[in-house]
TORFI-804068 format. One line per 3 residues: number of its first residue (from 1); their letters; for each residue x, y, z of N, C-alpha, C. Coordinates in Angstrom, 1 decimal. Last residue first. Example, Ala and Ser with C-alpha at 12.3 -4.5 7.8 and 13.67 -1.06 7.14 Angstrom:
! TORFI-804068
2	SA	12.8,-2.2,7.1,13.7,-1.1,7.1,12.9,0.0,7.9 | 13.2,-5.7,7.8,12.3,-4.5,7.8,13.2,-3.3,7.8 $
***
This chain:
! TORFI-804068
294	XXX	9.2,21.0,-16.5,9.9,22.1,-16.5,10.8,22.0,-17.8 | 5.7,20.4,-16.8,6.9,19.8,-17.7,8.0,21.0,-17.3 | 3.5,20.2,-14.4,3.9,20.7,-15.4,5.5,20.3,-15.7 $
291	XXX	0.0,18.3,-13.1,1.5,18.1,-13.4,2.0,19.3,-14.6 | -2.2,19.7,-10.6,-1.7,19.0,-12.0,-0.2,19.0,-12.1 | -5.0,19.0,-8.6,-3.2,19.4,-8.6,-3.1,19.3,-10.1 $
288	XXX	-7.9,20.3,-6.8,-7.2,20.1,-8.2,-5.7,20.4,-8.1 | -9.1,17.7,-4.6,-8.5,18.3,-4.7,-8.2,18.8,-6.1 | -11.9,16.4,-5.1,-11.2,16.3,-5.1,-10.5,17.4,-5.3 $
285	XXX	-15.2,16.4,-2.6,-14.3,16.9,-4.0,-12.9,16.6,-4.3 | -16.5,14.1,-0.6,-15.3,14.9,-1.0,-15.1,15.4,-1.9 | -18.1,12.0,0.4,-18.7,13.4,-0.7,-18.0,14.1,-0.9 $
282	XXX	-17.6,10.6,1.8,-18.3,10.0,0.5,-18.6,11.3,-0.2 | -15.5,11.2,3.5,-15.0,10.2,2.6,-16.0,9.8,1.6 | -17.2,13.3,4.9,-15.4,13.3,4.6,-15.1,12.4,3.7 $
279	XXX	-20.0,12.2,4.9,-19.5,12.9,3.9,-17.8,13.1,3.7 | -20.1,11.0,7.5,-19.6,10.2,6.5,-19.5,10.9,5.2 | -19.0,12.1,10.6,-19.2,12.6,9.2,-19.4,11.1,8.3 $
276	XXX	-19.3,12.2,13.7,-19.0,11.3,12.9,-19.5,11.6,11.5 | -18.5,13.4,16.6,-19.2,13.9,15.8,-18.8,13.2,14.4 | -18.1,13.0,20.3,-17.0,12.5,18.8,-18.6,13.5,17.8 $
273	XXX	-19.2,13.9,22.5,-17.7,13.9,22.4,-17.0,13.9,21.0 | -21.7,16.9,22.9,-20.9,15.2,22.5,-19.5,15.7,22.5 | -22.5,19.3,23.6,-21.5,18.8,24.7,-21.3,17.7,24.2 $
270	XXX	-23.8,21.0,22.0,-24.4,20.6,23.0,-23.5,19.7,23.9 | -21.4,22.1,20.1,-22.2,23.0,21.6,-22.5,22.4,22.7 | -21.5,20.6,17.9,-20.4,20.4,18.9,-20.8,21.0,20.2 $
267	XXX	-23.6,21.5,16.3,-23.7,20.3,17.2,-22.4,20.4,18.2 | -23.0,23.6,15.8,-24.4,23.9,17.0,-24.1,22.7,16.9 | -21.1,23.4,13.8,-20.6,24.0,15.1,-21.7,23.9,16.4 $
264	XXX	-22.2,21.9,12.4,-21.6,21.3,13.3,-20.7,21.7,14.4 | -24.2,22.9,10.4,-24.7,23.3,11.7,-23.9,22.2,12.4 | -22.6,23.5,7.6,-23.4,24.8,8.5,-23.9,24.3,10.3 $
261	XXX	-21.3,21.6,7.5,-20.4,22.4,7.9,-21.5,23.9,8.3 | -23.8,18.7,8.5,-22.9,19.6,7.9,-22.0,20.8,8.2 | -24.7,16.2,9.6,-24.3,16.9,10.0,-23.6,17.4,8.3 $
258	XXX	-27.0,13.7,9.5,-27.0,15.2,8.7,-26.5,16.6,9.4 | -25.1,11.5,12.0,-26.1,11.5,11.0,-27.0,13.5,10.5 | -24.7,11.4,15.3,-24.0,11.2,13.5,-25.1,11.5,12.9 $
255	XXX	-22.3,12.1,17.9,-23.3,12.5,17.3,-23.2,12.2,15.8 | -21.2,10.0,20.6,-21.0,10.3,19.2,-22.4,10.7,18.9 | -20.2,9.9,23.8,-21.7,9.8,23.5,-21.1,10.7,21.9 $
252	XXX	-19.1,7.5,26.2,-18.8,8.5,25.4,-20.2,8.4,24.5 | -20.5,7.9,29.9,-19.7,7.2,28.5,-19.5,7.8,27.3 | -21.1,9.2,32.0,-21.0,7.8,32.0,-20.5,6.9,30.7 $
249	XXX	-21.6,11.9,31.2,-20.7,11.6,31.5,-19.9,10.5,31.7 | -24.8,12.1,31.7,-23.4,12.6,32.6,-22.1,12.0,32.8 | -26.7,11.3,30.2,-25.4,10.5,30.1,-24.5,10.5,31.5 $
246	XXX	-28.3,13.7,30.5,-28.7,12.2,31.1,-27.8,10.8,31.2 | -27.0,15.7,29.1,-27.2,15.9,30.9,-27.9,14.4,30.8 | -26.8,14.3,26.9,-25.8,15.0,26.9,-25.6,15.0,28.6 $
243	XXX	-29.8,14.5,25.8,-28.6,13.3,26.3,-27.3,13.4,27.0 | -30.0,17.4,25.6,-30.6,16.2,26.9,-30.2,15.1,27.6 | -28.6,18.0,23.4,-28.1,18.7,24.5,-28.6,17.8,25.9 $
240	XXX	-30.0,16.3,21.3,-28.3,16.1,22.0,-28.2,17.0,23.1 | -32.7,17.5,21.5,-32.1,15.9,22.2,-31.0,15.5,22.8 | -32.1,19.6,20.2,-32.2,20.1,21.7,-31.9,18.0,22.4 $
237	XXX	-31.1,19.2,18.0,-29.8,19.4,18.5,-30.4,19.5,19.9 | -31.8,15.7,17.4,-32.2,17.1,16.7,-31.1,17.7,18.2 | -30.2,12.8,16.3,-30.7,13.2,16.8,-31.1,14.9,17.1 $
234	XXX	-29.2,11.0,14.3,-30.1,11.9,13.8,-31.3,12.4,14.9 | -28.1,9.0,17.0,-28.2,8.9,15.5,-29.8,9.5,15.4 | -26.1,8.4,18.7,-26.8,9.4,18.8,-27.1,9.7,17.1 $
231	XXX	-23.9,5.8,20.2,-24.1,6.6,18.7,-25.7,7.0,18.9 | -22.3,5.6,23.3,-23.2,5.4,22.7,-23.4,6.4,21.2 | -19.7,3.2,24.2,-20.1,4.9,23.7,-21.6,4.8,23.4 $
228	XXX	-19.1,0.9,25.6,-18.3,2.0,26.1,-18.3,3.6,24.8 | -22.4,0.7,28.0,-21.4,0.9,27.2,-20.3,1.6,26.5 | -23.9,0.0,30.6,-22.5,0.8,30.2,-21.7,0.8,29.3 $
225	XXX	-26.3,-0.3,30.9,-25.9,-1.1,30.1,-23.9,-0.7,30.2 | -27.6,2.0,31.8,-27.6,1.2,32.5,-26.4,-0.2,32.1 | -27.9,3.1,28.9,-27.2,3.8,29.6,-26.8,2.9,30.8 $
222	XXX	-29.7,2.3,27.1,-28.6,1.5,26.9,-27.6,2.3,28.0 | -32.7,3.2,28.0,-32.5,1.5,28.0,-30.7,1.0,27.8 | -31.8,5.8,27.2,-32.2,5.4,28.8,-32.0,4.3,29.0 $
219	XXX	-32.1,5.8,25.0,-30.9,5.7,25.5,-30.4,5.7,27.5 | -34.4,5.4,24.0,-33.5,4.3,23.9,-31.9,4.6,24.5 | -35.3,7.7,24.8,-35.8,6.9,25.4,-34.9,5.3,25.6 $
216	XXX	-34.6,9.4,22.8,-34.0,9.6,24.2,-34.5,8.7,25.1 | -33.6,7.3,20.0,-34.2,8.2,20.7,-34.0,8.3,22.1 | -32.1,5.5,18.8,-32.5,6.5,17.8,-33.2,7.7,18.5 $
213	XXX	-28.7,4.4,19.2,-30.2,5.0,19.4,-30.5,5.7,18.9 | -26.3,2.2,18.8,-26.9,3.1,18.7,-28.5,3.2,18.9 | -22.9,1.2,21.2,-24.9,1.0,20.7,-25.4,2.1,19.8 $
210	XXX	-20.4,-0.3,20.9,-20.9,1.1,21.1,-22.4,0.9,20.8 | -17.5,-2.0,22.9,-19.1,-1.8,22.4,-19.9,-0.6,22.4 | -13.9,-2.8,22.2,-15.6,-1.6,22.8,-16.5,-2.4,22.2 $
207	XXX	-12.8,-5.1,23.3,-13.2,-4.6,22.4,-14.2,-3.8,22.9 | -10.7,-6.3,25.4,-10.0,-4.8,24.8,-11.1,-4.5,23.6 | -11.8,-8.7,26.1,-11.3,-7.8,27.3,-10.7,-6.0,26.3 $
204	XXX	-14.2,-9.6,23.4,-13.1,-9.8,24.2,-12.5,-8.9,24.9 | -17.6,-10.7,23.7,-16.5,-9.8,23.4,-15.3,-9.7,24.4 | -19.7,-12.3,24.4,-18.7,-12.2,23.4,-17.8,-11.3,23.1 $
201	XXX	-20.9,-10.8,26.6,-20.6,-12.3,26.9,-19.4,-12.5,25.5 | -21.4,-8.3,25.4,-20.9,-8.0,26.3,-20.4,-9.6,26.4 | -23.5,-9.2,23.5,-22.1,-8.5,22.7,-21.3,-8.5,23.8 $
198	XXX	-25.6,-9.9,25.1,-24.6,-11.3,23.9,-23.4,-10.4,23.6 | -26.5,-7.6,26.1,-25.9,-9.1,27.2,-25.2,-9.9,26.1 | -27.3,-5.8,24.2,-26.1,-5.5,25.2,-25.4,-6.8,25.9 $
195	XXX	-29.1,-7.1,23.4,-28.4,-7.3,22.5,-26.9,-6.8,23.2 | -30.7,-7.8,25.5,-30.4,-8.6,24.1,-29.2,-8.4,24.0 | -31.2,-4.5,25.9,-30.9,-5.4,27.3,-30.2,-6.6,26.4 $
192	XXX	-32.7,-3.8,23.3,-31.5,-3.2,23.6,-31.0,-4.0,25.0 | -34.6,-6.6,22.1,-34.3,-5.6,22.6,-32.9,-4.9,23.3 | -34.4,-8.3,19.6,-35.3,-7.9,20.4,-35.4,-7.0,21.5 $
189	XXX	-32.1,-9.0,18.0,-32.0,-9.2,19.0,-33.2,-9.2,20.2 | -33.0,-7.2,15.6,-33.2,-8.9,15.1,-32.9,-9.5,16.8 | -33.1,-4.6,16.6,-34.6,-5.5,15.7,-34.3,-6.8,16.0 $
186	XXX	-30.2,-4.4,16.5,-31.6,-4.5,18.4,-32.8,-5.3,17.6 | -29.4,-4.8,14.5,-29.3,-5.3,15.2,-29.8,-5.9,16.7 | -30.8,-2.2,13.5,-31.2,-3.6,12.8,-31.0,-4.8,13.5 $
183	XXX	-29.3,0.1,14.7,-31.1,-0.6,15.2,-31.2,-2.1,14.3 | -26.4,-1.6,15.8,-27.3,-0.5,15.1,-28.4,-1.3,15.4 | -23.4,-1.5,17.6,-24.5,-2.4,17.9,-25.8,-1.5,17.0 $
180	XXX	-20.1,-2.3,17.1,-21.4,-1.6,16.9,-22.3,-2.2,16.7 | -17.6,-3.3,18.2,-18.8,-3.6,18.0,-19.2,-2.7,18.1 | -14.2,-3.0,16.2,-15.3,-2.8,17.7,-16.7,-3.2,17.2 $
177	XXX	-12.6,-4.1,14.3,-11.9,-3.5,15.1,-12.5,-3.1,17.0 | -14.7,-5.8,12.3,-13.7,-6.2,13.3,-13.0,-5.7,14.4 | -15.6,-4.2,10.2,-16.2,-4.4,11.4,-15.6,-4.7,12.6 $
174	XXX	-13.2,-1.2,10.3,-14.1,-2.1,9.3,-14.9,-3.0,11.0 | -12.5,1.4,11.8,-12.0,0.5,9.8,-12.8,-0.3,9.5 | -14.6,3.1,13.6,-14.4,2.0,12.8,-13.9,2.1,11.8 $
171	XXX	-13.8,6.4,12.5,-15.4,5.3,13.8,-14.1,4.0,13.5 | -11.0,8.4,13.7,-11.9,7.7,13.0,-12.6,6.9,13.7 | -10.4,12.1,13.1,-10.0,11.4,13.7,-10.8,9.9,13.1 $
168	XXX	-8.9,15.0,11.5,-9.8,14.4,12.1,-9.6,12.9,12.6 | -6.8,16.4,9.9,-6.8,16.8,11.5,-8.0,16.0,12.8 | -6.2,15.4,7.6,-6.8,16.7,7.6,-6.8,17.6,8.9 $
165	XXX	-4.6,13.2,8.4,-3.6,14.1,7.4,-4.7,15.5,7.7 | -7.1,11.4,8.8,-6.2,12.1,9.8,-5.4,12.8,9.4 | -8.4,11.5,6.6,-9.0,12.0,7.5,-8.2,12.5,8.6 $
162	XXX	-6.2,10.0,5.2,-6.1,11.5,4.7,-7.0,12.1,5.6 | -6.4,7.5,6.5,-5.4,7.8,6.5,-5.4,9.9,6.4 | -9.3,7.1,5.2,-9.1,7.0,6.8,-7.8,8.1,6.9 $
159	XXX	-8.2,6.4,2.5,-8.9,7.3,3.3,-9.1,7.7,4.0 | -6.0,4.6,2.4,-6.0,5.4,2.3,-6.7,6.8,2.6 | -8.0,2.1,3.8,-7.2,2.5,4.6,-6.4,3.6,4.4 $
156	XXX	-10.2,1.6,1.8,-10.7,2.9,3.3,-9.0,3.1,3.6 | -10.0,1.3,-1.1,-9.9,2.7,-0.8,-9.6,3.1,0.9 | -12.3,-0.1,-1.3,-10.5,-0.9,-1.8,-9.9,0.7,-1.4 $
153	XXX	-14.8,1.8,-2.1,-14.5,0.2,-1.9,-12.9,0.0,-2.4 | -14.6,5.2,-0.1,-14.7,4.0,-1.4,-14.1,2.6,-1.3 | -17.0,4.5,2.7,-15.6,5.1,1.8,-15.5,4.4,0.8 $
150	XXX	-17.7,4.7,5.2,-18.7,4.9,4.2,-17.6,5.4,3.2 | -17.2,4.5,7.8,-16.9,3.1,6.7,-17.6,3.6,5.6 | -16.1,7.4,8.9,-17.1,6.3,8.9,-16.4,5.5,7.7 $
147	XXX	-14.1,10.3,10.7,-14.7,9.4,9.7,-15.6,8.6,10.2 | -15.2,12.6,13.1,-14.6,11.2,12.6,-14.9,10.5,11.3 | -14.0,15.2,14.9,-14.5,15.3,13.9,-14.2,14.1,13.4 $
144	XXX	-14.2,15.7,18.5,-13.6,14.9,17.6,-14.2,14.4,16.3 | -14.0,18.4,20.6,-14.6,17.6,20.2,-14.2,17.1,18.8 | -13.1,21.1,22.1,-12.7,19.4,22.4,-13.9,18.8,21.8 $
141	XXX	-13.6,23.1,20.9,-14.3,22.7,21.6,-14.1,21.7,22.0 | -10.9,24.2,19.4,-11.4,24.6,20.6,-12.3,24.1,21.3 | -13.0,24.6,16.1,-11.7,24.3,16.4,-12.0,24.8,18.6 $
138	XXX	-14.9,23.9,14.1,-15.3,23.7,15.7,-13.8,23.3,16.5 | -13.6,23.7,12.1,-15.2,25.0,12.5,-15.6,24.8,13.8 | -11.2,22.6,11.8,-11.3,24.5,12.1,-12.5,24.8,12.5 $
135	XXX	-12.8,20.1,10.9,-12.4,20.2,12.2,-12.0,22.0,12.5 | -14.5,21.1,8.6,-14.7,20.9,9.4,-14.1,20.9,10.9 | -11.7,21.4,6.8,-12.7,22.6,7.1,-13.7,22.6,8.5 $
132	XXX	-10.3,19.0,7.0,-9.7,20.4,8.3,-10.9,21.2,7.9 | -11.9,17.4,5.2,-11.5,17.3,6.7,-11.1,18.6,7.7 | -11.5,19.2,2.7,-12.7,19.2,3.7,-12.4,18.2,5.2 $
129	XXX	-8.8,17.9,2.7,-8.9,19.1,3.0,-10.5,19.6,3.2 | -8.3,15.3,2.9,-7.9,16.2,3.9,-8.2,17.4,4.1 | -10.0,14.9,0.7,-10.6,14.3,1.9,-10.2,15.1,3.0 $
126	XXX	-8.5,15.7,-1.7,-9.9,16.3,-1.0,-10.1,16.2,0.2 | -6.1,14.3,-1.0,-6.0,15.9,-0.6,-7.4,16.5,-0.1 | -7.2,11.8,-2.4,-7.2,12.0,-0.5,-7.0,13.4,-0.5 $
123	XXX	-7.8,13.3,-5.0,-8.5,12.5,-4.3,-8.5,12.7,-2.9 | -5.4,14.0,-5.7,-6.7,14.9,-5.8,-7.5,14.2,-5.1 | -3.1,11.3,-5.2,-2.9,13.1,-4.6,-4.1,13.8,-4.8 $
120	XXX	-4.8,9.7,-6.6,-4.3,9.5,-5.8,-3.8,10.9,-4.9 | -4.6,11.0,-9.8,-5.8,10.7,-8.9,-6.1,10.1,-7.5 | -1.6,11.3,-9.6,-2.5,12.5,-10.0,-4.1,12.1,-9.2 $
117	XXX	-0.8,8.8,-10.0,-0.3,9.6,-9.5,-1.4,10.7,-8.8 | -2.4,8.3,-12.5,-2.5,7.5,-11.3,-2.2,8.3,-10.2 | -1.4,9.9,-14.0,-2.5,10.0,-14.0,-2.8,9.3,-12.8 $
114	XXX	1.6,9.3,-14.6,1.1,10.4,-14.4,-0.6,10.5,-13.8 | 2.6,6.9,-15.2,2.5,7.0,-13.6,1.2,8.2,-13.7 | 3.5,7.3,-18.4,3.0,6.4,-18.0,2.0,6.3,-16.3 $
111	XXX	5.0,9.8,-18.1,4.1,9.8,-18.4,3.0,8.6,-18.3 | 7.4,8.6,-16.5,6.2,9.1,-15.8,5.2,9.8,-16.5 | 8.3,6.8,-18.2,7.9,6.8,-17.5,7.1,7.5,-16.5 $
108	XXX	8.9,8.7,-20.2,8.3,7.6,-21.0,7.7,7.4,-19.3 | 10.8,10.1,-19.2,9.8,10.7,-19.8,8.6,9.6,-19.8 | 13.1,9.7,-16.3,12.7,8.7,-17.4,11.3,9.6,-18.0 $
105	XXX	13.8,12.3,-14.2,13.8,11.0,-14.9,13.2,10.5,-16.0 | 12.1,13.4,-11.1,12.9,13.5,-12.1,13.7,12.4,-12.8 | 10.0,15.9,-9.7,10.1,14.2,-10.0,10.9,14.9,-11.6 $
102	XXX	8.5,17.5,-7.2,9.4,17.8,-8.4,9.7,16.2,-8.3 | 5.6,19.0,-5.2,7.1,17.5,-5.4,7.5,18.1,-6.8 | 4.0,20.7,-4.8,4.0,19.9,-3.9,5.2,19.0,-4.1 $
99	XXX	4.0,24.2,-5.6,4.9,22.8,-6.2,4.9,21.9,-4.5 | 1.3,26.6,-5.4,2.3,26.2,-4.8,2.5,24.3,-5.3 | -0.9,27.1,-6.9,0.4,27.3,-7.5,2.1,26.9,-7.1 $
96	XXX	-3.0,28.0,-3.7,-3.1,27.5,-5.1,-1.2,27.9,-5.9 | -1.0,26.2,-0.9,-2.0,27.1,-1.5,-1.8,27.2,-3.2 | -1.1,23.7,1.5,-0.7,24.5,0.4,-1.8,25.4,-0.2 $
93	XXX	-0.3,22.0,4.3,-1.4,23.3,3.7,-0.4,24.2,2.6 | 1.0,18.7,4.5,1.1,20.3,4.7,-0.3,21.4,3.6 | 0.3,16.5,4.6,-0.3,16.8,5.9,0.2,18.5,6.0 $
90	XXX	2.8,15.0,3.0,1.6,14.9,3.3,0.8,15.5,4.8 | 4.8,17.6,1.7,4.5,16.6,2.7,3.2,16.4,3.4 | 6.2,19.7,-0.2,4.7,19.9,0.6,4.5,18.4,1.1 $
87	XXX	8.4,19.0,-2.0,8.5,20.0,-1.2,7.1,21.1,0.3 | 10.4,16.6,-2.6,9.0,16.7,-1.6,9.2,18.2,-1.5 | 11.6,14.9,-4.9,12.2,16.0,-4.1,10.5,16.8,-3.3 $
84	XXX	12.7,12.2,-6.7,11.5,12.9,-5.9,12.1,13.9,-5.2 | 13.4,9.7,-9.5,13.8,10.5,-8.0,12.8,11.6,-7.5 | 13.3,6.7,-10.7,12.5,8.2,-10.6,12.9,9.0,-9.5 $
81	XXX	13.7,4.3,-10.5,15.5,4.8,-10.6,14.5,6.7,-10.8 | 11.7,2.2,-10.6,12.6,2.2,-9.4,13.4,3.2,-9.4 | 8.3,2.8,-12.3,10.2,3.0,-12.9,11.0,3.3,-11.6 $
78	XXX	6.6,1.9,-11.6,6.5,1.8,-13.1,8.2,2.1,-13.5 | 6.9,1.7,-9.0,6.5,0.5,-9.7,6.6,0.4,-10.7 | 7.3,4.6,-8.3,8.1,3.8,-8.5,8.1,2.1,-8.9 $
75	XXX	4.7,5.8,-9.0,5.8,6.4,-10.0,6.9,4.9,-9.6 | 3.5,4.3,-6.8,2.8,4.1,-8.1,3.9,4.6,-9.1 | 4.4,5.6,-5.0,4.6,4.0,-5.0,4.5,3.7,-6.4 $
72	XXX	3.5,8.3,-4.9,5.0,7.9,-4.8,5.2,6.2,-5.2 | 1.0,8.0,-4.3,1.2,8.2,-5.7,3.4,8.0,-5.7 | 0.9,7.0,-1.7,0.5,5.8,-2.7,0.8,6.2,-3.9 $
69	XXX	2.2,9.3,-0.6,2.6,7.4,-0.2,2.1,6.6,-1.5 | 0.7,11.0,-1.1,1.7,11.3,-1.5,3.2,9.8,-1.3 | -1.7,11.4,0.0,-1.8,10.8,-1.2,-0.2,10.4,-1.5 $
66	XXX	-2.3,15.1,0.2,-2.5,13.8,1.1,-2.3,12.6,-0.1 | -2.3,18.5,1.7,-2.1,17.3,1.1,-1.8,16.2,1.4 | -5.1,20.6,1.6,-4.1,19.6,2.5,-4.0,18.4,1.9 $
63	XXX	-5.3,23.9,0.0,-5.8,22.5,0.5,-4.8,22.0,1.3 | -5.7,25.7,-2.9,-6.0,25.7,-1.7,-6.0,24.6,-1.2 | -5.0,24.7,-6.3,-6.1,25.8,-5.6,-5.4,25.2,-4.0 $
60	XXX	-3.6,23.4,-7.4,-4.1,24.7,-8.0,-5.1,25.2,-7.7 | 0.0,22.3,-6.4,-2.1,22.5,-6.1,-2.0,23.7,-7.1 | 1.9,20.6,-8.6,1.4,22.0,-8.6,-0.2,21.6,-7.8 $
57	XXX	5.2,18.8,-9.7,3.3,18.7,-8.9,2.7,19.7,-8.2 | 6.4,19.3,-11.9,6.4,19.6,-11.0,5.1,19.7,-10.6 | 9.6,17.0,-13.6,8.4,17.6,-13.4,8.0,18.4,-12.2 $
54	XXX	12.0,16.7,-16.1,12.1,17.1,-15.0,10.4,17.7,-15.0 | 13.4,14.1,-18.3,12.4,14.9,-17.8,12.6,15.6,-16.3 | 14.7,11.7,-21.0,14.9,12.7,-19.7,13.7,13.5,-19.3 $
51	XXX	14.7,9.5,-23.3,14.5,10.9,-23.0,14.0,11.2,-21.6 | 15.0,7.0,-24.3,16.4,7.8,-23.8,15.8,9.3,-23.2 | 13.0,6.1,-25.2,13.4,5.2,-24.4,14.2,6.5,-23.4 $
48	XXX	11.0,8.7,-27.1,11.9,7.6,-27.4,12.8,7.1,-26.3 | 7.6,8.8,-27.5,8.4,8.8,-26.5,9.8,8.2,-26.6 | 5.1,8.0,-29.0,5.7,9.0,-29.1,7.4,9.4,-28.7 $
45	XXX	4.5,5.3,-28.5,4.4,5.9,-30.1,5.1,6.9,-30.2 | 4.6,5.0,-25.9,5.6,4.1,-26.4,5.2,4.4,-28.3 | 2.2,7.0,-25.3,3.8,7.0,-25.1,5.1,6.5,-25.6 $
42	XXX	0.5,5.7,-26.3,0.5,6.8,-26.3,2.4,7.1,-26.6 | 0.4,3.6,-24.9,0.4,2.9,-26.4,0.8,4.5,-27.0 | 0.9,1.7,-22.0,0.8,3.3,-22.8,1.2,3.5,-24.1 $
39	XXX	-0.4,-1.5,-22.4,0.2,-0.6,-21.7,0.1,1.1,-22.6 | -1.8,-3.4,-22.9,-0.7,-3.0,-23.9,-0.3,-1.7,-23.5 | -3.8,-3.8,-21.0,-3.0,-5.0,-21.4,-2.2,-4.7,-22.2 $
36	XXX	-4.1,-1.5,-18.6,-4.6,-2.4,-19.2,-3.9,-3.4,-19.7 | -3.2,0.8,-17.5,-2.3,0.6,-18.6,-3.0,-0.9,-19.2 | -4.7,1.2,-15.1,-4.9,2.2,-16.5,-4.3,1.7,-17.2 $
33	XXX	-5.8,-0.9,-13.9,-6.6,-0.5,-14.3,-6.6,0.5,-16.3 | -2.8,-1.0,-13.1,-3.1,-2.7,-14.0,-4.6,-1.6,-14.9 | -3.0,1.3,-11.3,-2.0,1.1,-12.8,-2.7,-0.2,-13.2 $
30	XXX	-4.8,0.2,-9.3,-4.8,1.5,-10.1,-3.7,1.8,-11.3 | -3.4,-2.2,-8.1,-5.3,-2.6,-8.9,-5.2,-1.0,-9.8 | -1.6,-1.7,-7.5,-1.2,-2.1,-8.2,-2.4,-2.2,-9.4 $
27	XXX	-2.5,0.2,-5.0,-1.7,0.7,-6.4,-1.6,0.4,-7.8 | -3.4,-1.7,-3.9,-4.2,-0.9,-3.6,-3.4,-0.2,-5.3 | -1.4,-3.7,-3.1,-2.5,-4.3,-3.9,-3.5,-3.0,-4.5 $
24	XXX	0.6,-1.7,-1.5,0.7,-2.1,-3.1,-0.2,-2.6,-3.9 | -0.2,-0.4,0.6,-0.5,0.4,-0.4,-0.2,-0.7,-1.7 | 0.2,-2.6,2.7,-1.0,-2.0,2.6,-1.2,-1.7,0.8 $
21	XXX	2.8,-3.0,2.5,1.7,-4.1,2.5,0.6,-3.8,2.3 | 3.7,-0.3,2.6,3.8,-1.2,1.4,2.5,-2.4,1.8 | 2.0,1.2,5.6,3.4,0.0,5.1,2.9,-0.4,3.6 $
18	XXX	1.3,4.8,4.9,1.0,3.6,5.8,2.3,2.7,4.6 | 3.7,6.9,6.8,3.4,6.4,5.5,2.7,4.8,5.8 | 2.8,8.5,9.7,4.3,8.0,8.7,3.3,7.5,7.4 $
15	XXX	2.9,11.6,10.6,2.6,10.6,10.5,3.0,9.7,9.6 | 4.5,14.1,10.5,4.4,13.3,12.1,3.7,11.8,11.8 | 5.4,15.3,7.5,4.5,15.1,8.6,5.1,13.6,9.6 $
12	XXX	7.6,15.6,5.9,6.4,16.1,5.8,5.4,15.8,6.6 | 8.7,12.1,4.6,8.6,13.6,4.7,7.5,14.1,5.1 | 8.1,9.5,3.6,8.1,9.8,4.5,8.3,11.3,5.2 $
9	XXX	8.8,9.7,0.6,7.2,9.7,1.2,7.4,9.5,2.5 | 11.4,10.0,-0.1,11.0,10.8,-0.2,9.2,11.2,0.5 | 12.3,7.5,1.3,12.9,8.8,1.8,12.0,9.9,1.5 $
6	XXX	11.3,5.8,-0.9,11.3,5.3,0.4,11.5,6.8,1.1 | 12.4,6.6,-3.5,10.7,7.0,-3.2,10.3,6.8,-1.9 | 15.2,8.7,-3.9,14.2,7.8,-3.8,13.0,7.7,-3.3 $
3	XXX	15.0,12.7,-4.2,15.5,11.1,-3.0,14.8,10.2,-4.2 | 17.3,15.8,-4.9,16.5,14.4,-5.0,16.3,13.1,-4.2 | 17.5,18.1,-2.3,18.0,17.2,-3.4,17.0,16.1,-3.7 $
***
């Protein structure tokens, strides 16, 4: 049966909806965007107050759905009394034709929502769904397919969010959450020993520190160091397998940089732990859903 929008975006997966606090500024910047300063000029020409609707949110192709918190917010900002009936929940695998929601109510209004709606569900669905292609390709290997901060601006925490809707996992939200220590940072520090002693003296009892290297030499210099990962940046696959036996294990060891769906199953092989994409969030296609008028 029909719900409200609270009831209705909670459905459908183990993971909850991130909080309003999050999604609203995030929503609000995507309607203010489209309805500008005279709002749907379209609608309010065509559309007369009193008229009714029943819709239905269709993938039209293949995928994992994701989005379904912020585009639900977005229908009910423009009109509180829209009712929703979920029938694919964020984090379910749909396939082309299959009805992700039915929404019902006010015409005027969800023509108004529609687009927003719409680019909010194609959008993260992409994400989730090249996310699972990835993690399926190296399904079984214990190894953890991760986002990066490489996401659209005003965008990460829905993004992130659909990385995990896909089955993958994440680096960093933003800088704050852990140290990462990159070569710009050894440059201006002088050397890896530097830069490991000031991050270690500043940092507080619960924040990692992770370093990156660029070579198997530099990771000799940060192994003694114990940090608690090291980033293995654009290293070739026989490197990773070396690091891999030189680590032994002493810390978590992420592989990043020109990983694709052709050769992430020969990276997972060599034995890293995490494998860090930033294509999931910068090179996504979007999913195709659309809306039809029952």
């Amino acid at each position: 049966m029909p719900q409200n929008r609270t009831a209705a975006s909670s459905r459908g997966t183990t993971l909850p909806p991130l909080p309003d606090i999050i999604l609203e500024p995030i929503v609000k910047l995507a309607l203010a965007e489209d309805l500008g300063a005279a709002g749907d000029v379209t609608t309010d020409a065509l559309i007369d107050p009193e008229t009714q609707g029943k819709w239905a949110l269709r993938a039209r192709e293949a995928g994992v759905v994701a989005g379904l918190d912020a585009a639900t917010l977005a229908a009910y900002m423009i009109d509180p009394d829209l009712q929703f009936t979920i029938n694919a929940g964020d984090g379910a695998r749909v396939k082309a034709g299959d009805t992700i929601m039915t929404i019902e109510g006010s015409a005027r209004s969800m023509l108004m929502a529609e687009r927003t709606m719409l680019n909010f569900i194609g959008r993260l669905s992409g994400i989730a769904t090249l996310t699972a292609v990835y993690v399926g390709a190296v399904d079984g290997m214990g190894v953890i397919i991760a986002s990066t901060r490489k996401t659209t601006p005003g965008m990460r925490a829905l993004e992130k969010r659909a990385v995990k809707l896909g089955g993958g996992g994440a680096h960093r939200y933003g800088l704050d959450d852990a140290m990462l220590i990159k070569d710009n940072h050894i440059a201006a520090s002088g050397t890896i020993a530097n830069a490991m002693q000031r991050a270690r003296a500043a940092a507080a009892h619960l924040t990692c520190i992770e370093i990156e290297v660029d070579t198997l030499d530099q990771l000799k210099q940060a192994l003694p160091h114990a940090p608690s990962a090291i980033l293995l940046d654009n290293f070739s696959l026989t490197d990773l397998r070396t690091a891999v036996k030189l680590a032994k294990g002493q810390t978590l060891l992420e592989a990043s940089g020109g990983i694709t769906i052709e050769n992430v199953f020969a990276v997972a092989e060599t034995g890293v732990d995490v494998i860090s994409i930033g294509a999931l969030t910068h090179s996504a296609r979007s999913l195709d859903v659309g809306l039809d008028a029952l």
